[in-house]
N, C-alpha and C positions, 0 to 999 in steps of 0.2 A: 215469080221474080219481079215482073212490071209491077206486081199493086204496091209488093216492098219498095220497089225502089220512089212510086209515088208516094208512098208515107212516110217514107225519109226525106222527100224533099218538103213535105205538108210539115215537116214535124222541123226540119232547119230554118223553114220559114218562120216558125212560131216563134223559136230560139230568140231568131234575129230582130221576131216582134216587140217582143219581152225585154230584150236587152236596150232596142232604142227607149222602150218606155220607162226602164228603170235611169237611163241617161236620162232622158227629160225627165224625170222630177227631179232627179240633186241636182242639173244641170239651173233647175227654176228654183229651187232654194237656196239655191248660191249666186241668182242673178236679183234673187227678193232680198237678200240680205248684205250683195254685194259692197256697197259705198259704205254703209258701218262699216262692214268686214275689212275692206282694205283698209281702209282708216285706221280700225283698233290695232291692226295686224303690222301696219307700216309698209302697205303692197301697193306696186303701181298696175291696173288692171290689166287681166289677161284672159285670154279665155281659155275654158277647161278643156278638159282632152277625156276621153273615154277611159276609164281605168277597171281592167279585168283580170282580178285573180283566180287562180283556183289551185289548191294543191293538192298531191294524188288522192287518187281515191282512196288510198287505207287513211289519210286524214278526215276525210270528206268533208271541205272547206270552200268557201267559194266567198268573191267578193266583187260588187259588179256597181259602178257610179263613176265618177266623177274625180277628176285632180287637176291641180295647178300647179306650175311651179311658184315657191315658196321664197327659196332662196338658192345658191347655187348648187344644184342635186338634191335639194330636197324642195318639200311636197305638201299641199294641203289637199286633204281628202274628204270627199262627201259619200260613202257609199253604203250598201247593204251588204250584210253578208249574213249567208246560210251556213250553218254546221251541224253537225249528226255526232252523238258520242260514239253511238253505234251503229250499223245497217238497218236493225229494227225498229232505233228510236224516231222519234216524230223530229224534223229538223225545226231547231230556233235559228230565229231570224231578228237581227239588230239591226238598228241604224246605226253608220258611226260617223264622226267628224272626227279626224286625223289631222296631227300635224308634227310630222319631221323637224327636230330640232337636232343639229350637231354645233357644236360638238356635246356630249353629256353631259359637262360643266351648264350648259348655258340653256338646254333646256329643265336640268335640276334650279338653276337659278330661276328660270321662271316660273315652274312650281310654286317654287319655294314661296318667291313675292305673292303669287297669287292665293294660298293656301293662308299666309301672314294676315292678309283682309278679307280672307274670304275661309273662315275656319272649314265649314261645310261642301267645300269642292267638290266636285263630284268627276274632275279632269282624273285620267290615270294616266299613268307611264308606263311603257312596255319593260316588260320584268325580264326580258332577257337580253341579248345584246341587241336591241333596238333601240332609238332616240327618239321615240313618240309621244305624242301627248295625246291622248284622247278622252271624248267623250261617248257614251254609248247609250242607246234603249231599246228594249224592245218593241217588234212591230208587228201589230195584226193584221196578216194578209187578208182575210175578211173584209175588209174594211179598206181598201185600197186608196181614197183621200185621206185617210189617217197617216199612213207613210208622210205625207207632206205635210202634216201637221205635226210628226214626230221631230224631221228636219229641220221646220221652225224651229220648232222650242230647244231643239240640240244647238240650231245654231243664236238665238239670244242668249242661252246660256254662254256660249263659249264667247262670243262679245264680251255679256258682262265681267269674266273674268279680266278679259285682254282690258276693256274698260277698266277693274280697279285698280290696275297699276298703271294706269296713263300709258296704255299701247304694247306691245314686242317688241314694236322698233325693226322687224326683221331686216328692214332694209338697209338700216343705218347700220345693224348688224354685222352685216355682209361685207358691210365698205368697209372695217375697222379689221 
């Protein structure tokens, strides 16, 4: 029983290793992309907050990075997440950049604009009842500075869209 209970604390440890390290990189691609980002976004700065999902284990989902607040109750997101189809299968792992837009009217409206100049979007929307916008790629843990070069270029993409329509606006958004 002592050695178990030492490699449960060896092994909470590790957890807790892992999770500060996966916060610091979105935490740093969000502070290297920061002043564009609020800019195109129409955000006055804030700093992120840890953001940790997981949903049961017969989903086997997990999602572990970074958030801000966006606008009132909603949220931009920097994170990774893990998922499994099955117990067997090898888990894929994405990078995403998330952004909460309510109400539906107004994050389809910004689709829309951005889809109008930018035929090839690569933004999706959540297909069920969520108001999200995202972007996603996959990410080879192997290669552990590739994460943060995934981040990147997930987050210059999502600029340049917010860029072809001259900004969200989210703040100005909010006031109205």
């Amino acid at each position: 029983m002592a050695k178990g209970c030492s490699t449960y604390v060896d092994a909470l440890t590790a957890i807790e290793a892992f999770r500060r390290e996966v916060k610091k990189v979105c935490e740093g691609a969000y502070l290297r992309h920061a002043k564009r980002l609020l800019e195109v976004m129409g955000l006055d700065p804030e700093e992120c907050e840890l953001y940790d999902y997981a949903d049961d284990l017969e989903d086997r989902l997990a999602e572990l990075g970074v958030c801000r607040s966006a606008q009132s109750g909603q949220y931009f997101y920097i994170y990774l997440q893990w998922s499994e189809a099955a117990e067997d299968a090898a888990p894929e792992i994405k990078a995403f950049v998330c952004l909460e837009v309510y109400p539906r009217k107004v994050r389809d409206e910004i689709l829309g604009k951005i889809q109008r100049k930018k035929p090839d979007c690569h933004l999706k929307q959540d297909v069920g009842n969520g108001y999200t916008l995202s972007l996603e790629a996959p990410v080879n843990t192997c290669e552990p500075t590739s994460v943060a070069q995934v981040f990147d270029n997930l987050l210059s993409e999502w600029i340049d869209y917010c860029e072809s329509i001259d900004g969200l606006k989210l703040k100005k958004r909010q006031a109205q």
